[in-house]
C-alpha positions as CSV (number, residue, x, y, z in Angstrom):
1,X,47.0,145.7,20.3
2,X,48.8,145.7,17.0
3,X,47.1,148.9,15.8
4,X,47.6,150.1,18.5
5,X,51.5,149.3,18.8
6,X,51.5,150.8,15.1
7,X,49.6,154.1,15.6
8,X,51.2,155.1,19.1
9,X,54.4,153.6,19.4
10,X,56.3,154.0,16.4
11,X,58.2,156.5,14.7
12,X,56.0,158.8,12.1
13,X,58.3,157.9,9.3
14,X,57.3,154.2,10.3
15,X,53.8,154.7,10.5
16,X,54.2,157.1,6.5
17,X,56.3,154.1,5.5
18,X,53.8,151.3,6.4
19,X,50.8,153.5,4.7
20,X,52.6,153.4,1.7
21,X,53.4,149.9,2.0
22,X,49.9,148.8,2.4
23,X,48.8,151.0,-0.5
24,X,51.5,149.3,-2.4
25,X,50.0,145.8,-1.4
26,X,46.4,146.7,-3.0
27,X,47.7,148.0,-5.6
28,X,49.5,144.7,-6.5
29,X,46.3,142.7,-5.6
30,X,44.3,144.4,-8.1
31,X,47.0,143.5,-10.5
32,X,46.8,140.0,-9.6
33,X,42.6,140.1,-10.4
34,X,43.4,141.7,-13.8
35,X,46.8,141.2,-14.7
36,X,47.6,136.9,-15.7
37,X,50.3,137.2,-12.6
38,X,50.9,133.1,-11.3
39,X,48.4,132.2,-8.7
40,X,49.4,132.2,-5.3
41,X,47.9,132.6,-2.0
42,X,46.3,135.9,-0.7
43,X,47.9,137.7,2.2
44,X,46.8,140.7,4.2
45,X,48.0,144.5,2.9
46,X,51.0,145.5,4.5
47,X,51.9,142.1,6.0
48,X,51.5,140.0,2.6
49,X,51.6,135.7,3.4
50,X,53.8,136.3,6.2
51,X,51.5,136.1,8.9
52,X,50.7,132.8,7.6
53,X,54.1,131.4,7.6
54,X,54.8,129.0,10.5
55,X,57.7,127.4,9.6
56,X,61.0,127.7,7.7
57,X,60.1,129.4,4.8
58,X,61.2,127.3,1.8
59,X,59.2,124.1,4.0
60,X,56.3,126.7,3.7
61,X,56.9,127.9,-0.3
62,X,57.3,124.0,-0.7
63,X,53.5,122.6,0.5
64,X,52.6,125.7,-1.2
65,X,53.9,124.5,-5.0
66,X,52.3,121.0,-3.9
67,X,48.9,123.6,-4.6
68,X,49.4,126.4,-6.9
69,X,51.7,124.5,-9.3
70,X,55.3,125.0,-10.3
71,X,55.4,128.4,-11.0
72,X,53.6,130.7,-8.3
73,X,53.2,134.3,-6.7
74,X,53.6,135.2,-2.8
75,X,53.4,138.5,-1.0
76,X,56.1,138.6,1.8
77,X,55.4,142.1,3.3
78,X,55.5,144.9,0.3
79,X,57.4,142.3,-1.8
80,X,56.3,140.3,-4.7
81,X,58.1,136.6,-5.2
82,X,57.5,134.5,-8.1
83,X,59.1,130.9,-6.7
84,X,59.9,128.5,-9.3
85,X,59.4,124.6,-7.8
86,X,60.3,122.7,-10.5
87,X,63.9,122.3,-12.3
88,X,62.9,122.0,-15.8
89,X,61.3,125.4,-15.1
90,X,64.4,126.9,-13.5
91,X,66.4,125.9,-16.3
92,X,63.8,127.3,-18.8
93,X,63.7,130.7,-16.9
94,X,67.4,131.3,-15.3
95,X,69.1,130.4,-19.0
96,X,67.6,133.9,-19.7
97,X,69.3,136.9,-19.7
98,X,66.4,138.4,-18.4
99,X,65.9,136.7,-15.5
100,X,69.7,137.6,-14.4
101,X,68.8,140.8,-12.6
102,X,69.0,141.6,-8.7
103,X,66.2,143.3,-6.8
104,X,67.1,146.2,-5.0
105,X,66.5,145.5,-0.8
106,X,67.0,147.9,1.5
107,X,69.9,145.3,3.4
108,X,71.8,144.4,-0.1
109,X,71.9,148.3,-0.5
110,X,74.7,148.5,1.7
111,X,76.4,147.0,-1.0
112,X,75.8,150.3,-3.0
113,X,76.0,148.2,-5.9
114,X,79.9,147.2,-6.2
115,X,81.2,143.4,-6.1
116,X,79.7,140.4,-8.3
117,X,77.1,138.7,-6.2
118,X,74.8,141.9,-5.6
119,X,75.2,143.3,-8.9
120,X,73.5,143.4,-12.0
121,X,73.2,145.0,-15.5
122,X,76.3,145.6,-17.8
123,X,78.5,145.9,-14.7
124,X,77.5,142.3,-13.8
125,X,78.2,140.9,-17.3
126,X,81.7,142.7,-17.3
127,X,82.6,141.6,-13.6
128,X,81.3,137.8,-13.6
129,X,83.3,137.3,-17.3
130,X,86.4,139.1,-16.4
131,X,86.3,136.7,-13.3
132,X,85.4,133.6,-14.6
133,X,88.3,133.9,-17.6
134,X,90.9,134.6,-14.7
135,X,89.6,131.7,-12.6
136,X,89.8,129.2,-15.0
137,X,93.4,130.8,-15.8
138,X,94.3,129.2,-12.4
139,X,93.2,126.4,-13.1
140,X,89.5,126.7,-11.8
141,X,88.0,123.9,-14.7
142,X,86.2,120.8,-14.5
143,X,88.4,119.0,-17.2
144,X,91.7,119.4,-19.4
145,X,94.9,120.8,-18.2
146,X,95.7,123.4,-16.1
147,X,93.4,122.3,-13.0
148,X,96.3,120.4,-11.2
149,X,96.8,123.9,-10.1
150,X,93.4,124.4,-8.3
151,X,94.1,120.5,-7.1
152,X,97.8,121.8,-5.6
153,X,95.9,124.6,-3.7
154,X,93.6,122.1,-2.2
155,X,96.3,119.6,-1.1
156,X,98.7,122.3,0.7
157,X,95.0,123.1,2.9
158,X,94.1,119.3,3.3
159,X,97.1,118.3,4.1
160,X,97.4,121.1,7.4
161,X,94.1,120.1,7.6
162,X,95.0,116.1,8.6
163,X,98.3,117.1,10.8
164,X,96.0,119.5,12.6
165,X,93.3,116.7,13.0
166,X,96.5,114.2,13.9
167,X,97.5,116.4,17.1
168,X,93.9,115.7,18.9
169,X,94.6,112.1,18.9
170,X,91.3,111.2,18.7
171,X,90.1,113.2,21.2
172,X,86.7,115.2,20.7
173,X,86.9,117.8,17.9
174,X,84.5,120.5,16.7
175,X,85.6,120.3,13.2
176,X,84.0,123.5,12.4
177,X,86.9,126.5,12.7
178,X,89.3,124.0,11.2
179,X,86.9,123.6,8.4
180,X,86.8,127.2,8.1
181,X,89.9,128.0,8.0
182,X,90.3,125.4,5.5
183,X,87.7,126.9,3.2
184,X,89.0,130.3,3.5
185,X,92.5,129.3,2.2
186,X,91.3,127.7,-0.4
187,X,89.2,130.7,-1.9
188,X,92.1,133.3,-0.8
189,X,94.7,131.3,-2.3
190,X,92.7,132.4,-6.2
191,X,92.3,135.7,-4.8
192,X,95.2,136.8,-2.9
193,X,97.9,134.1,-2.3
194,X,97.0,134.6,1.5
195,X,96.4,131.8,4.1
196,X,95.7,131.6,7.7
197,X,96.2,129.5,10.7
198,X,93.3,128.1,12.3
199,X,94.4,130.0,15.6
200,X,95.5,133.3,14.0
201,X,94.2,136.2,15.2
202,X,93.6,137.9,11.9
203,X,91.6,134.7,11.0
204,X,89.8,134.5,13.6
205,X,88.6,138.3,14.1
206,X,87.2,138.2,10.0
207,X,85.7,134.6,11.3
208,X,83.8,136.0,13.9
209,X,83.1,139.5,11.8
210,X,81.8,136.6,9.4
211,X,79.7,134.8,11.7
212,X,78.1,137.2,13.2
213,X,77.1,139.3,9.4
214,X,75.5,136.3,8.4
215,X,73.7,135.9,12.0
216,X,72.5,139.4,11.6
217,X,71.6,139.3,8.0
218,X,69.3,136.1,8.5
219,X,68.0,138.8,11.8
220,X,67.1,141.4,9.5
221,X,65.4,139.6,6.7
222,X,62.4,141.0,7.4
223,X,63.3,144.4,6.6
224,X,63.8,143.1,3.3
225,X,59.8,142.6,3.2
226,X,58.6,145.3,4.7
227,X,60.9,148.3,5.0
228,X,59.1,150.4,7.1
229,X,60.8,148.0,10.0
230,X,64.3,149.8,9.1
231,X,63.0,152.9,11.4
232,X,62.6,150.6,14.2
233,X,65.2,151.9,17.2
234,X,66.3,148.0,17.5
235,X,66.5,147.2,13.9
236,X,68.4,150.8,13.2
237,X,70.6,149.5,16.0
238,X,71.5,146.2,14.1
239,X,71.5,147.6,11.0
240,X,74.4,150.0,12.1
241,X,76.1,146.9,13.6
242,X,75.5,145.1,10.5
243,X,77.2,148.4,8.5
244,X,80.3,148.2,10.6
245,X,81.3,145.1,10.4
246,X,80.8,145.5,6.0
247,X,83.1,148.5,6.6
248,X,85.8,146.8,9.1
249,X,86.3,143.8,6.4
250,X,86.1,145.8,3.1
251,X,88.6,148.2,5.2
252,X,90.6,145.0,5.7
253,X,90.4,144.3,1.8
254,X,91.4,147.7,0.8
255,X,94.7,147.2,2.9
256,X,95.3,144.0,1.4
257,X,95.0,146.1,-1.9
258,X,97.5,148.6,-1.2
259,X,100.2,146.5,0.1
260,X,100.0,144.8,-2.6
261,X,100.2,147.4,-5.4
262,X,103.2,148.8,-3.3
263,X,104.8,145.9,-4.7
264,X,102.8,144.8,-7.7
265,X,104.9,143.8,-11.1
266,X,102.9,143.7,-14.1
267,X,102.6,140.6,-15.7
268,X,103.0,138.8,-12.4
269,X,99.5,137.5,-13.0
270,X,99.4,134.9,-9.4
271,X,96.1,135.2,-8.4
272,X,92.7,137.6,-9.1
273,X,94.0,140.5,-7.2
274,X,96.9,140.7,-9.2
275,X,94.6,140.6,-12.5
276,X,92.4,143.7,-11.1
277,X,95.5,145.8,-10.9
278,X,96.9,144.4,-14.4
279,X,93.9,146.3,-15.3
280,X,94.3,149.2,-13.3
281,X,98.3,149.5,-14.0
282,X,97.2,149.1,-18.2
283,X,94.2,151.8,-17.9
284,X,95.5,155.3,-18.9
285,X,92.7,157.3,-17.2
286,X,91.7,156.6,-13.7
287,X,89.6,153.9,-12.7
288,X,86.3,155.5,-10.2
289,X,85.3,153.3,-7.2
290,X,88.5,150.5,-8.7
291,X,89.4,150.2,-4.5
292,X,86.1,149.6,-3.5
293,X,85.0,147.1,-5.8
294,X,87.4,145.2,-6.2
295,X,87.5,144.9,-2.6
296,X,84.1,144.1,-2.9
297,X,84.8,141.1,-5.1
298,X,87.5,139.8,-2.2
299,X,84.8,140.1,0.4
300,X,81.9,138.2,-1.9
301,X,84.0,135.6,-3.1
302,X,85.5,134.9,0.0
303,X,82.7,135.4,2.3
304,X,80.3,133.1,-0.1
305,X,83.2,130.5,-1.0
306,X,84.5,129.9,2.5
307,X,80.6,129.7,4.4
308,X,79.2,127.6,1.5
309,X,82.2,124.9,1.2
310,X,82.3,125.0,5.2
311,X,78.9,124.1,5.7
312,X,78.4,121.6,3.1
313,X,81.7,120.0,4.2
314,X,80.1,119.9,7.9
315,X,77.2,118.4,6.8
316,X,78.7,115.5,5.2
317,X,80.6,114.7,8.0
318,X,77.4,114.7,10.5
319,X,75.9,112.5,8.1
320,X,78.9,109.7,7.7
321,X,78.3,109.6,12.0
322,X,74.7,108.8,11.5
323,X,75.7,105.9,8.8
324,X,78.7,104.1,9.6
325,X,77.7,101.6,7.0
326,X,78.2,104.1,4.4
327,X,81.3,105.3,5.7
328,X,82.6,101.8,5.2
329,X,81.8,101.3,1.4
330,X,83.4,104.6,0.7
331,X,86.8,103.6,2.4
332,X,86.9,100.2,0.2
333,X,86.6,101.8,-2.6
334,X,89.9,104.4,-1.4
335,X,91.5,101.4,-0.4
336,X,90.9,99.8,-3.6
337,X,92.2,102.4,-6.2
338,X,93.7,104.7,-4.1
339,X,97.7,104.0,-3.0
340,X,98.4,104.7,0.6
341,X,101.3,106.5,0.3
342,X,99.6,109.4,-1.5
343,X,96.4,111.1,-1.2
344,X,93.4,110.6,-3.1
345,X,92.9,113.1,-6.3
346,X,91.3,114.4,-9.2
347,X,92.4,112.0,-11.2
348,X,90.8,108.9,-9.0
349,X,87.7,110.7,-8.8
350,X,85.8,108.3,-12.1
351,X,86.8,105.0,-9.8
352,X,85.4,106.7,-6.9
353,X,81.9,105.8,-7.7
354,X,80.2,105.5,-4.3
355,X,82.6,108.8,-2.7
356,X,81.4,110.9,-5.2
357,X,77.1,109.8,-4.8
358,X,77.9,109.9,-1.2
359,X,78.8,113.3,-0.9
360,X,75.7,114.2,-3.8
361,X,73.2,112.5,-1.6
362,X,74.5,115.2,1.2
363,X,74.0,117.9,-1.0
364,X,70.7,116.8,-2.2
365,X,68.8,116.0,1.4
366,X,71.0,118.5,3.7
367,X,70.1,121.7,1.4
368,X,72.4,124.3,1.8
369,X,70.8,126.6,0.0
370,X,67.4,125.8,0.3
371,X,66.5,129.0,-1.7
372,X,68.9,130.0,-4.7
373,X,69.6,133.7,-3.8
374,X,66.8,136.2,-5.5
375,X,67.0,136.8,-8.9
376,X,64.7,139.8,-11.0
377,X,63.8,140.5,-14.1
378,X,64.8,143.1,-16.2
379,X,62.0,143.2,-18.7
380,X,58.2,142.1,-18.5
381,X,57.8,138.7,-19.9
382,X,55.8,135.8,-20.2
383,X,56.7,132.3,-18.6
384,X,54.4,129.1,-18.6
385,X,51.5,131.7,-19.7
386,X,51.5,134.1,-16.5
387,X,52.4,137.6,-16.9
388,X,55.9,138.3,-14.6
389,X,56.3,141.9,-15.0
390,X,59.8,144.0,-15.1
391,X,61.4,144.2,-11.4
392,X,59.8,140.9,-10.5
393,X,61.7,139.1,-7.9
394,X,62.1,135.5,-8.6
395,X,63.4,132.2,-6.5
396,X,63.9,129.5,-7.2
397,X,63.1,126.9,-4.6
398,X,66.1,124.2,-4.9
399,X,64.4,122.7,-2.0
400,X,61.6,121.4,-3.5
401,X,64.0,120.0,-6.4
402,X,65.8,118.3,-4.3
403,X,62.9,116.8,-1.8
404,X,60.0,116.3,-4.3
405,X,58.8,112.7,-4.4
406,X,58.2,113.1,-8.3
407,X,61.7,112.9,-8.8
408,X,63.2,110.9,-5.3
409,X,62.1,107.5,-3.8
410,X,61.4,108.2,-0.5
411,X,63.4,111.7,-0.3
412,X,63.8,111.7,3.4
413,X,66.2,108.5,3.2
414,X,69.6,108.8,2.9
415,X,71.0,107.1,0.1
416,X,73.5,107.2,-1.9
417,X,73.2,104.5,-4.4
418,X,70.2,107.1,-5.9
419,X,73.5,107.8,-7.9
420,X,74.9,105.0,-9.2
421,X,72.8,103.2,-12.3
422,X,72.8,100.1,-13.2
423,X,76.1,99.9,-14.8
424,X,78.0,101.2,-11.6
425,X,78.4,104.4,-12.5
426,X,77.4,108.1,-11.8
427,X,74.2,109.4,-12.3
428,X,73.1,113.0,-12.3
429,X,69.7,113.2,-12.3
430,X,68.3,116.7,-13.5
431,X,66.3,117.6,-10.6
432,X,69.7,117.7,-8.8
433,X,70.8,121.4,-8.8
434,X,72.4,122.6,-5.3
435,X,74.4,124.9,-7.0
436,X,72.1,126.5,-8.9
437,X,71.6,127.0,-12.7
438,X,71.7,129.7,-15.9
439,X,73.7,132.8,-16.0
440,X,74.0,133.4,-12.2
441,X,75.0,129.7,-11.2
442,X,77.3,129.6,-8.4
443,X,80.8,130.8,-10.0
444,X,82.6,128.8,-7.4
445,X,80.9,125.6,-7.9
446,X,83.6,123.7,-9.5
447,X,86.1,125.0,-6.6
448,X,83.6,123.6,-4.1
449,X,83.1,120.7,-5.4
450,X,86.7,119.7,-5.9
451,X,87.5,120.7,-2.7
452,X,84.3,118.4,-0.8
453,X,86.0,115.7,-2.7
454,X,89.3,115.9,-1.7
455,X,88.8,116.7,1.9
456,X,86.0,114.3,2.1
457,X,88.0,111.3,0.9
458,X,91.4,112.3,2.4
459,X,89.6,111.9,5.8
460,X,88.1,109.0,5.2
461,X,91.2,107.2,4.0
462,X,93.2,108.6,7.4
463,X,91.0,108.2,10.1
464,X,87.7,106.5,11.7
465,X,84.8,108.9,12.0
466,X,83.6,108.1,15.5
467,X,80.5,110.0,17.4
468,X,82.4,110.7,21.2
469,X,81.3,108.6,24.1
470,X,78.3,108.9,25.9
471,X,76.8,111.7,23.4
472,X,74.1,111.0,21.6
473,X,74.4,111.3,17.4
474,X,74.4,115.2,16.3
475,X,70.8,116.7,15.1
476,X,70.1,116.5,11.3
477,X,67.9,119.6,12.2
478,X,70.0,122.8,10.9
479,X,69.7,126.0,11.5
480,X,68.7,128.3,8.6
481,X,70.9,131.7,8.1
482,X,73.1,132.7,5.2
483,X,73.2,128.7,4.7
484,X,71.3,126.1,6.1
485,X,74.1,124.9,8.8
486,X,74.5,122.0,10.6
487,X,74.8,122.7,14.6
488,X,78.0,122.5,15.8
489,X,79.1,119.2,16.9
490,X,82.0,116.9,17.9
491,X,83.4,113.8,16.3
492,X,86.5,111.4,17.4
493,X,89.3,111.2,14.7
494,X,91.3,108.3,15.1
495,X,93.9,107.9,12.9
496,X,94.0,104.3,10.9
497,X,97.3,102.2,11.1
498,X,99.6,102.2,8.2
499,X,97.4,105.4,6.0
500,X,99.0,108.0,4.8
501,X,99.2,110.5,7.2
502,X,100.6,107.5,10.0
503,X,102.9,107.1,7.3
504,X,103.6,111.0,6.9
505,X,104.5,110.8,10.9
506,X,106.7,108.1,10.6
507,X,108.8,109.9,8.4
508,X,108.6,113.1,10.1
509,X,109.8,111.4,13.1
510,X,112.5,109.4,11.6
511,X,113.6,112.9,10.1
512,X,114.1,114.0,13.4
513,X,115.8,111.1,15.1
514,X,118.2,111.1,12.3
């Protein structure tokens, strides 16, 4: 029936396009008899391992390293994976710079190659320093002064965040499009001094423009393994979809761009967008494609920041619900080194011990990013002994970092004293990597991880975190897209007597009386 499906019912450029796919595939197998590639399992020409796959794929990459080792090979259509299992061996590999390449798909091609996260080569290098200088400029830095500015931008979105929370009065809440909203303020507020209203219609068309990208991306994948399927009418249909919505937000970037060089004043220097047109405004000659990528910068960094910090911050709150116990032990500790009539900040976060494993332990068993985005490389070389030639795409498989029994007691328990040692305090250990490592790290990881502190802990210190009546506890099964998400659920936030943000009402309210 297949055959037939393929011989009679598709298009001819299909049927060319899957030829050459298949002759690709044998081509690559003799190479794997003759050429030291890592051993992996065999697949079927055209199709690769994926017929085989049954399940999410990094549960199925992960029993597969519990076989063929820590480094390994995989055919996923007419594509070629080396996955990397273990962390020592991520670090060995991704702290080279030729592992820092992107492979070329036929979905990431819409990017034609402009922004940060797609990007690769010299233009890479340039982009991800100039951004990274400019970031910690505003105060985007683990330690030393000048990150009270990132911890101000926070604040301002916490604090909407806990008045909007207030006004449900412990009534059900989907936490999610506040959390969203949240996120995205934080990450605009570096890039363009903009921020949203959870109900605002801007917000919520680029929201839904948002969703529904990553919905679609995580629809396509398998075009990224075997292109042929991008003739298919229906795929064509979502691809086109998938098209215009890129072009309706980098349309909505570009406008941001031009209003604000209408009124740009050199040296103004207030967030990244003013810093690209520093450039521009300093640059003689005229920049090619400057509009495009740098609104191709706004739309990674905003896109990725905002989903990645969303999720995670979801997560932890679904996993306080199922672990009351935990919840308790973290709002001690606030209570205990924390004064009520502020918020918690960067500054308490050493004495906040059992906060700050807490919210590791979510990172470690939810898995956001089960799979680190692709990397390539950009020469043949040699790792552990096998052969990875130029143009390889590599993975590696955070997943099985975070959920190997070789480095976690009982992995599926949640737990966060995993974090604290003997002597109370903090405890990395080095098979916990959820943002990645080497040269293409997340470059928003210390944003992200500020920010799941301070909401985290702000919440905890205002309110009780209570599953609504008569529903049973939220599934700890997510759903795996862009980010492995939580599903939407509801949670009861009652606000505790005498916290800060009772406190904050009392004064808003005597304001008014007087």
């Amino acid at each position: 029936m297949v055959v037939h499906y393929l011989l009679y019912e598709t298009s001819v450029s299909f049927q060319c396009a899957f030829i050459l796919s298949i002759i690709y595939s044998l081509i690559w197998l003799k190479n794997k008899l003759t050429a030291n590639l890592p051993p992996g399992p065999w697949g079927i020409p055209g199709f690769g391992y994926l017929p085989f796959i049954r399940e999410e794929t990094h549960m199925a990459m992960y029993k597969l390293s519990q076989k063929f080792g820590d480094v390994f090979s995989i055919t996923l259509g007419q594509r070629v994976f080396v996955v990397l299992s273990d962390p020592t061996v991520i670090r060995e590999a991704f702290n080279q710079s030729a592992f820092s390449g992107r492979p070329m798909t036929p979905l990431y091609g819409m990017f034609n190659g402009f922004g940060v996260v797609n990007t690769r080569g010299k233009m890479w290098k340039d982009e991800r320093r100039f951004l990274h200088q400019k970031l910690i400029k505003h105060g985007m830095k683990k330690f030393g002064s000048g990150r009270e500015k990132m911890e101000a931008k926070i604040h301002t979105e916490v604090h909407d965040l806990l008045i909007s929370i207030q006004r449900e009065e412990g009534r059900p809440l989907c936490p999610e499009k506040l959390l969203t909203a949240l996120a995205t303020n934080v990450i605009t507020s570096f890039m363009t001094s903009t921020r949203f209203d959870a109900n605002d219609p801007i917000f919520l068309k680029h929201k839904e423009i948002n969703s529904e990208g990553f919905k679609l991306f995580a629809k396509l994948d398998m075009v990224n393994y075997i292109w042929a399927m991008k003739f298919l009418p229906s795929v064509k249909k979502d691809m086109r979809k998938l098209a215009a919505n890129h072009s309706e937000s980098m349309n909505f970037f570009r406008n941001v761009i031009n209003e604000r060089r209408s009124t740009f004043k050199p040296n103004d220097d207030k967030d990244i967008l003013d810093a690209y047109l520093q450039v521009e405004y300093e640059r003689e000659d005229e920049i090619i494609n400057f509009d495009v990528q740098v609104a191709q910068v706004l739309c990674d960094l905003v896109s990725a920041g905002s989903e990645s910090a969303k999720t995670t911050l979801s997560w932890v709150l679904l996993y306080l619900l199922h672990n009351q116990d935990v919840v308790q032990k973290m709002r001690d500790e606030i209570d205990e080194h924390v004064n009520k009539t502020r918020l918690p900040n960067m500054s308490d976060q050493e004495k906040l011990v059992y906060c700050q494993a807490t919210i590791n332990e979510v990172l470690r068993i939810a898995n956001v990013t089960p799979i680190a985005p692709n990397h390539a490389t950009e020469k043949s070389l040699t790792l552990r002994g096998y052969n990875i030639p130029k143009g390889s795409s590599v993975v590696a498989l955070l997943y099985a970092c975070h959920m190997n029994p070789k480095y976690w007691d009982d992995p599926e328990d949640f737990r966060p004293e995993r974090f604290i040692n003997e002597e109370g305090r903090l405890s990395i250990q080095k098979a916990f990597i959820p943002f990645g490592k080497g040269q293409r790290n997340c470059l928003g990881d210390t944003l992200a991880q500020t920010e799941i502190f301070l909401v985290i802990t702000a919440l905890i210190q205002n309110f009780s975190l209570e599953n609504p009546p008569n529903t049973p506890l939220p599934t700890k099964k997510g759903i795996l897209g862009a980010t492995h998400a939580p599903v939407n659920f509801d949670i009861c936030f009652k606000v505790r007597s005498d916290c800060f943000i009772f406190r904050h009402r009392k004064e808003r309210l005597a304001t008014r009386t007087a």
